[in-house]
C-alpha positions as CSV (number, residue, x, y, z in Angstrom):
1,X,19.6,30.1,2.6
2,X,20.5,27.5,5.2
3,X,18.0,25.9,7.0
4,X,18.8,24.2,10.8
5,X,19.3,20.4,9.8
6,X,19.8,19.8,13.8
7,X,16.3,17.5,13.7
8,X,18.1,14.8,11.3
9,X,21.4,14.1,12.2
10,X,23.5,12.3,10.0
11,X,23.4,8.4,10.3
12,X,21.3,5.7,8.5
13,X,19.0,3.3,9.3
14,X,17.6,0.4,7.6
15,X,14.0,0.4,5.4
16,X,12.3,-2.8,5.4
17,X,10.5,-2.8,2.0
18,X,8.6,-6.2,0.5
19,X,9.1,-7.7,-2.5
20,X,6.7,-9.2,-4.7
21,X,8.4,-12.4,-6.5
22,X,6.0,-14.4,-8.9
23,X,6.2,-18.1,-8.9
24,X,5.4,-20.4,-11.7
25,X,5.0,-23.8,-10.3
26,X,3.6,-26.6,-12.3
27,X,-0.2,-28.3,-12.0
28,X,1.2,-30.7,-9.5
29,X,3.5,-28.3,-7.4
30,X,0.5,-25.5,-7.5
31,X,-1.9,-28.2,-6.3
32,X,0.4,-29.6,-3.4
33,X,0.8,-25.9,-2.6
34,X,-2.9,-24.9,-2.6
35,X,-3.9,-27.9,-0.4
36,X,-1.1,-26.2,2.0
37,X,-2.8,-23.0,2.2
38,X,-6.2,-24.2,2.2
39,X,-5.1,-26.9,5.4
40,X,-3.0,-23.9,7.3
41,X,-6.2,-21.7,7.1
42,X,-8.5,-24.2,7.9
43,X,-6.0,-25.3,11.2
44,X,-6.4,-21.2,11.8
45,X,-9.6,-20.9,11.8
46,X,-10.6,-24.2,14.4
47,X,-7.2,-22.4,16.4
48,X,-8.6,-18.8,16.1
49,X,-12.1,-20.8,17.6
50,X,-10.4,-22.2,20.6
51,X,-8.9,-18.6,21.7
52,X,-11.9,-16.9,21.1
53,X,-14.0,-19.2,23.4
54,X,-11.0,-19.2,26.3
55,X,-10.3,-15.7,25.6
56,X,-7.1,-16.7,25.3
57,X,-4.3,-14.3,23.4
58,X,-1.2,-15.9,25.0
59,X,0.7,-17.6,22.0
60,X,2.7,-19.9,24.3
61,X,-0.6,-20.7,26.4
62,X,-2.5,-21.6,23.6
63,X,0.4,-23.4,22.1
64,X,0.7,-25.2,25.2
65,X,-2.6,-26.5,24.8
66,X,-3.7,-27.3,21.4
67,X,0.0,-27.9,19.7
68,X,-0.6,-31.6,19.6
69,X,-3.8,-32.2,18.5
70,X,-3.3,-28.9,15.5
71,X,-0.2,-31.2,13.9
72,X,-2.4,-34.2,14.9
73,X,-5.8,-33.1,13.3
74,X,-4.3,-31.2,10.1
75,X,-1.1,-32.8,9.3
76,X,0.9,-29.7,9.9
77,X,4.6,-30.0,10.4
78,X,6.4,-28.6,13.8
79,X,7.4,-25.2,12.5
80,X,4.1,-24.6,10.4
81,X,2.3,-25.4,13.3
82,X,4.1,-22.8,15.4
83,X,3.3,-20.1,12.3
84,X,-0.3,-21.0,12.5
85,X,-0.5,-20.6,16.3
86,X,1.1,-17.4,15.7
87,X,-1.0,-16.4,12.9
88,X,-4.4,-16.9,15.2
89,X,-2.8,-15.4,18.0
90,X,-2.7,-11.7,16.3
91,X,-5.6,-12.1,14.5
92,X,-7.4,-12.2,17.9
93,X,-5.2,-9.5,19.6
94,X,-6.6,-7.2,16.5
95,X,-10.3,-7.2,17.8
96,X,-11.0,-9.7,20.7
97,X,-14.5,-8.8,20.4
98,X,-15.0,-11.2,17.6
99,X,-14.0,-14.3,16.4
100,X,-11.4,-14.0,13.6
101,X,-12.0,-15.8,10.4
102,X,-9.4,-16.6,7.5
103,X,-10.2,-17.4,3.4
104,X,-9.7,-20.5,2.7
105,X,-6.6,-19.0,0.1
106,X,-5.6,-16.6,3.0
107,X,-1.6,-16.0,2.8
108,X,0.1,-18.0,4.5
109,X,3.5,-17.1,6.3
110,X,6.5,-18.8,5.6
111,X,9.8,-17.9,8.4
112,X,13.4,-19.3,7.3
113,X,12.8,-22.7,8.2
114,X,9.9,-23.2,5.9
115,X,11.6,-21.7,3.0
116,X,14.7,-20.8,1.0
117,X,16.2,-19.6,-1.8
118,X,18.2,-21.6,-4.6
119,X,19.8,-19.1,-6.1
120,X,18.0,-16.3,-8.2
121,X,15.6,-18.3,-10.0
122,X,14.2,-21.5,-7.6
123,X,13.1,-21.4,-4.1
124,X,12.1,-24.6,-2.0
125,X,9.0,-24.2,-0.1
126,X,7.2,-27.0,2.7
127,X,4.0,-28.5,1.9
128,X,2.2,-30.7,3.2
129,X,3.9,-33.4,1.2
130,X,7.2,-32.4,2.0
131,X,9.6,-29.7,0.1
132,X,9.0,-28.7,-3.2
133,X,11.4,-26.8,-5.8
134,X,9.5,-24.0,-7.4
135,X,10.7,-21.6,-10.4
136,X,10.5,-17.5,-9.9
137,X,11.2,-14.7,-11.4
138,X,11.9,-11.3,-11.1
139,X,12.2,-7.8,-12.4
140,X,15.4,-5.7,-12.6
141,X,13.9,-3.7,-9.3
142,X,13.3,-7.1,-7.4
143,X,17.0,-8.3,-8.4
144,X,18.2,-5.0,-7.2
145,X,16.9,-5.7,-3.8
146,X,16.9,-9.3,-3.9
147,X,20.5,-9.2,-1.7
148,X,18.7,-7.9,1.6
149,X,16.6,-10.7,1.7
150,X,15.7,-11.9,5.2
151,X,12.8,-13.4,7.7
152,X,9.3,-13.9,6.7
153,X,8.0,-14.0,3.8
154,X,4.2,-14.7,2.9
155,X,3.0,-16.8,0.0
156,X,0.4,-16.1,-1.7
157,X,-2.5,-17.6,-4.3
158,X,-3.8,-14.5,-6.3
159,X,-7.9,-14.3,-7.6
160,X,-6.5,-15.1,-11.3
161,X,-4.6,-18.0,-10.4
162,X,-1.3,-16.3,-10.0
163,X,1.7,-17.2,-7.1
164,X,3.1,-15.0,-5.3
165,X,6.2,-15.1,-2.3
166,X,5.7,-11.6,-0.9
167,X,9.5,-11.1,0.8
168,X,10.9,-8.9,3.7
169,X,14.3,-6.9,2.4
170,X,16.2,-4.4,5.3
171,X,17.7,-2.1,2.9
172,X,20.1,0.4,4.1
173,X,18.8,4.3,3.5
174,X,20.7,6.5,1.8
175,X,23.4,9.3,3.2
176,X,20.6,11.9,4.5
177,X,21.1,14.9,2.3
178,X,21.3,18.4,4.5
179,X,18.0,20.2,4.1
180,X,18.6,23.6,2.2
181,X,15.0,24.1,0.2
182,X,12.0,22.0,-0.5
183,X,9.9,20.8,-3.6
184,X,6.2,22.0,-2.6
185,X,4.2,19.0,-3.8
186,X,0.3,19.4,-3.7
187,X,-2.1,16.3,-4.1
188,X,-5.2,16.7,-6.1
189,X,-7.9,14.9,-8.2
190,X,-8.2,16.4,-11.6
191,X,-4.3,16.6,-11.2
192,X,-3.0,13.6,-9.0
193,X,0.2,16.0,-7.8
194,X,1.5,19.5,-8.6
195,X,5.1,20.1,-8.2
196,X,6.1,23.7,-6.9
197,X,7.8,24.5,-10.5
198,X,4.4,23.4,-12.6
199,X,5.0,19.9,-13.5
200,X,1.8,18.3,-13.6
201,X,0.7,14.4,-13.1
202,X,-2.9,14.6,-14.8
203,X,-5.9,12.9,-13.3
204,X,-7.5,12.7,-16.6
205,X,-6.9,9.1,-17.4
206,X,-6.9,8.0,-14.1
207,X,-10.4,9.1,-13.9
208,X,-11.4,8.0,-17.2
209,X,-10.7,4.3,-15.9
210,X,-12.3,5.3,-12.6
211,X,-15.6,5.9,-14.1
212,X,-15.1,2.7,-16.6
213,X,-14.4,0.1,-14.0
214,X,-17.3,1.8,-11.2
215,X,-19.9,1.4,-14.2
216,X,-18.4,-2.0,-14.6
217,X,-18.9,-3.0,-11.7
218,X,-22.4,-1.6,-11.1
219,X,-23.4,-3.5,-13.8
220,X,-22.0,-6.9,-12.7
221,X,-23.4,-6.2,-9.4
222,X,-26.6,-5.4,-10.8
223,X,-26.3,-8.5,-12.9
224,X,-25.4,-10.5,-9.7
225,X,-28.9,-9.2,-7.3
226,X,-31.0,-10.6,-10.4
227,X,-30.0,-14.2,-10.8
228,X,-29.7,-14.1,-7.0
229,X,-33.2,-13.0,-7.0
230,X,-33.9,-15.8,-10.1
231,X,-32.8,-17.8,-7.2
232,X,-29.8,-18.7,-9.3
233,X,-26.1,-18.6,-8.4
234,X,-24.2,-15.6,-9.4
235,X,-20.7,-17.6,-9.1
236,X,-19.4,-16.1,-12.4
237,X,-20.2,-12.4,-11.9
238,X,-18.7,-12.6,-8.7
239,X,-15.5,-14.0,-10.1
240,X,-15.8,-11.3,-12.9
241,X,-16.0,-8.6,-9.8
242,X,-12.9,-10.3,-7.9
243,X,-10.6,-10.2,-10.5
244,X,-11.8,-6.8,-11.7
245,X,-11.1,-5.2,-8.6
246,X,-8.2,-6.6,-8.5
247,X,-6.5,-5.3,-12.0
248,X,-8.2,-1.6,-10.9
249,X,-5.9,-1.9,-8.0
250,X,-3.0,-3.3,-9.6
251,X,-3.3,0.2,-12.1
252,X,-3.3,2.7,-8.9
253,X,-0.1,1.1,-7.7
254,X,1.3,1.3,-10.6
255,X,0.8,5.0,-11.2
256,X,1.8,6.0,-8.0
257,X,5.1,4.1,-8.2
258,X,5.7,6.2,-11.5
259,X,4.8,9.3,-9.7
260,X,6.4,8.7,-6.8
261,X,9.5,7.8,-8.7
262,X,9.9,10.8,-10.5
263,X,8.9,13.0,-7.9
264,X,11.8,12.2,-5.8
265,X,14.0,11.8,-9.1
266,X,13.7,15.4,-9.0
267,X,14.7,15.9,-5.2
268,X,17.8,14.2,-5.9
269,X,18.4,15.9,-8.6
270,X,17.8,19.6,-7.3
271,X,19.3,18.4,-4.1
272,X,16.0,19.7,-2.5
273,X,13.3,18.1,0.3
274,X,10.2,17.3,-0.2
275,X,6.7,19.0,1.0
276,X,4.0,17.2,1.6
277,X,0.3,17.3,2.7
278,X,-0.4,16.0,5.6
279,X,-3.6,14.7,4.8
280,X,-4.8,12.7,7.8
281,X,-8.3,12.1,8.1
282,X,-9.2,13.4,4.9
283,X,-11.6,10.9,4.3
284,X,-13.4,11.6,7.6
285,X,-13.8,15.0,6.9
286,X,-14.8,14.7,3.0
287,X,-18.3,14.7,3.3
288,X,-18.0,18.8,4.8
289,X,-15.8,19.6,2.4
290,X,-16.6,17.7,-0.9
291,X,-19.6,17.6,-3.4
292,X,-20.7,13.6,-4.4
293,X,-18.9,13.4,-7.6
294,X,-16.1,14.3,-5.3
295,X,-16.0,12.6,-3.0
296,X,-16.6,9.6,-5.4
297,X,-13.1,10.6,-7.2
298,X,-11.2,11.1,-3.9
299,X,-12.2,7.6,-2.8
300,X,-11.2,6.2,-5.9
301,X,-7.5,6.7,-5.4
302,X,-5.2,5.6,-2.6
303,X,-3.5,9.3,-1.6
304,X,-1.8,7.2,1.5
305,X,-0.6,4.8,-1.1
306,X,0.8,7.5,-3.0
307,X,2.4,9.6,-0.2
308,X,3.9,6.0,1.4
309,X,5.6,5.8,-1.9
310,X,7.1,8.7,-2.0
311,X,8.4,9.2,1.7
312,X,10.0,5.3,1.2
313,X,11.2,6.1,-2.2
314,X,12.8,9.2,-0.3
315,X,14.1,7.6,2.6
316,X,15.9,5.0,0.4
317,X,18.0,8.3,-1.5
318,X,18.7,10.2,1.8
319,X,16.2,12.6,1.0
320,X,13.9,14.6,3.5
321,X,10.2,14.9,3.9
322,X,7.8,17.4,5.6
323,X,4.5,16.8,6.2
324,X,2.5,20.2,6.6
325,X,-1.0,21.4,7.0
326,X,-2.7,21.5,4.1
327,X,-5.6,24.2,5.5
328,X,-6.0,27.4,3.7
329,X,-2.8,26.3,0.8
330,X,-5.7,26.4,-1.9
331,X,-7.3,29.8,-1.2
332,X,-3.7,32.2,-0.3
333,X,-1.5,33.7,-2.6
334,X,1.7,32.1,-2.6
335,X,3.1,35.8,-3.7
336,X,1.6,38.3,-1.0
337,X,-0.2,35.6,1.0
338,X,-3.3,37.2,0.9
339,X,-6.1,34.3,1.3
340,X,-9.7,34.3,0.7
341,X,-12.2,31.7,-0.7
342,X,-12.9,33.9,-3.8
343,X,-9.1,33.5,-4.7
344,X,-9.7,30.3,-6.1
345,X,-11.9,30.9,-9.2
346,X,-12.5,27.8,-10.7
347,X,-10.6,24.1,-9.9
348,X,-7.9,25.3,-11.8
349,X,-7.6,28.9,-11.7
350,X,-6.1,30.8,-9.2
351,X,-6.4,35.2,-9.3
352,X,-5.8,36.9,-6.0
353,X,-7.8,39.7,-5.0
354,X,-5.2,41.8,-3.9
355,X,-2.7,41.7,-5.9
356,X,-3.8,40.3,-9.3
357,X,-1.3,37.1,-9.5
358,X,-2.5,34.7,-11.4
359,X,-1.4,31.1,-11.9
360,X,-2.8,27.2,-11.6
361,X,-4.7,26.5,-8.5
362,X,-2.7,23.3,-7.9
363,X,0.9,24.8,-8.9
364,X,-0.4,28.3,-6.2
365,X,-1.2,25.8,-3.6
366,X,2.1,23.5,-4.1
367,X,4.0,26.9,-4.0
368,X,2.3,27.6,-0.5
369,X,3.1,24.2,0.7
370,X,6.8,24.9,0.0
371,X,6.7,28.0,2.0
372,X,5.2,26.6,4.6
373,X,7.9,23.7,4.9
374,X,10.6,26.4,4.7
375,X,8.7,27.9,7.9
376,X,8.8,25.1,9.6
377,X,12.3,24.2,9.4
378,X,13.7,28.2,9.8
């Protein structure tokens, strides 16, 4: 079967992607370069005052008026000072109905004249004390990529200590592969995504890790309200808290990127599209639709995350996504398309009424969502 390809003609773009590059400066360096974050979000916070009380969201207006005395009063050089102007400025467009406010470790942009590259292992950053040269490496992906380089890039002080230059790449897509037939792809939580052929991404350990860091971190918070109560500071646990949260979300990115990878491995490999849920304001909607425990495991994964993955991943092989709706893809029979709630026996079985077909809930639903993609591009 051929499917009309006359929605995605055949030329490329380019994919801006990020990539994380870890510096490993020295005490000194990391100090000169902490002071510099710590003095650029200070200078954006009096800055991000100023507009607030003029109500004033003109970069070049408010540049006009304070760019003296913000290099005067924090010591920031020309081009930093522009960046933190800049920085203030969309802070306020965000939400002009209140005052915007920046951590004192913040990131901190840096454009092309605050930074550059020396070779594939040093880069020279400003500071407040002038230019510094700091080691960095990077994995086989980052190398990869490492070519596209260009604009912005942010650094960044991580909770454990950790340095980061967080870099813009514009990376050519791939030749966009004619749409013929789709791989159905349904997202769940006992099973984190279904493919239309069976192959299952379990849940189970996700969730296992889900329930170990929540009562964690009940604990800790728990632990945090008494010595608050004791009157005493609860600096420790509260570190404890930052730096757990921080590996939990380290672990979701991680497994999406795997799933994700191999999810669109196997598009390029059938030469098929991918299906998708759209699942736009799911979370609004969970509380109808979704018992506590539920709703507690559907909040503890990032779905967007996952489906971002996937559709860049995608993009960056040529290869078609299409989002469809998601209503009713759980409770038909993807073989006579009979639908009822009863079809659905359990979370993971599937019997139709009708006709008697029988298979996994999730693989019936990702099934369904295939069909419906071929629908929508007949």
């Amino acid at each position: 079967m051929s499917l009309d390809n006359t929605r995605y003609p055949d030329y490329s773009f380019n994919m801006k992607l990020t990539l994380q590059i870890q510096l490993l400066p020295d005490t000194g360096t990391a100090q000169k370069l902490k002071a510099t974050i710590e003095w650029f979000n200070e200078a954006a916070n009096w800055l991000a005052q100023k507009a607030f009380e003029r109500k004033l969201s003109n970069k070049f207006a408010l540049q006009k008026l304070y760019y003296s005395k913000l290099r005067n009063l924090f010591g920031l050089s020309a081009q930093m000072a522009i960046r933190c102007i800049a920085q203030a400025v969309e802070a306020y467009k965000r939400d002009k109905s209140v005052q915007p406010s920046f951590r004192p470790t913040a990131a901190v942009p840096y454009d092309q004249r605050l930074y550059s590259f020396k070779g594939i292992d040093r880069v020279s950053l400003l500071t407040l004390e002038g230019r510094v040269l700091v080691p960095m490496i990077m994995g086989d992906y980052q190398r990869e990529q490492f070519g596209y380089a260009k604009g912005q890039a942010d650094l960044v002080l991580r909770k454990d200590g950790k340095w980061f230059l967080l870099v813009c790449v514009d990376i050519p897509d791939g030749t966009p592969i004619p749409v013929t037939d789709f791989i159905g792809v349904d997202l769940g939580t006992a099973n984190l995504a279904v493919t239309d052929d069976g192959e299952t991404f379990s849940g189970n350990t996700v969730e296992n890790i889900r329930q170990k860091m929540s009562n964690l971190r009940k604990s800790l918070q728990q632990k945090a309200s008494k010595l608050a109560r004791q009157g005493k500071r609860p600096k420790n646990v509260r570190r404890k808290l930052s730096l757990r949260s921080g590996k939990e979300s380290r672990f979701r990115r991680n497994t999406n990127h795997i799933i994700s990878k191999r999810i669109v491995e196997k598009a390029k490999d059938t030469g098929k599209a991918i299906a998708l849920e759209n699942l736009d304001g799911i979370r609004k909607n969970q509380k109808k639709r979704f018992r506590k425990p539920q709703r507690a495991k559907l909040s503890g994964w990032s779905f967007f995350q996952l489906r971002t993955f996937i559709e860049y991943k995608a993009k960056r092989a040529g290869i078609h996504v299409e989002p469809v709706d998601p209503k009713y893809t759980s409770q038909a029979c993807a073989e006579c398309g009979h639908c009822e709630k009863s079809n659905r026996q359990t979370q993971a079985s599937f019997l139709c009424k009708v006709c008697g077909h029988k298979d996994h809930a999730d693989r019936n639903a990702a099934r369904n969502i295939r069909a419906k993609a071929l629908c929508q591009q007949a």
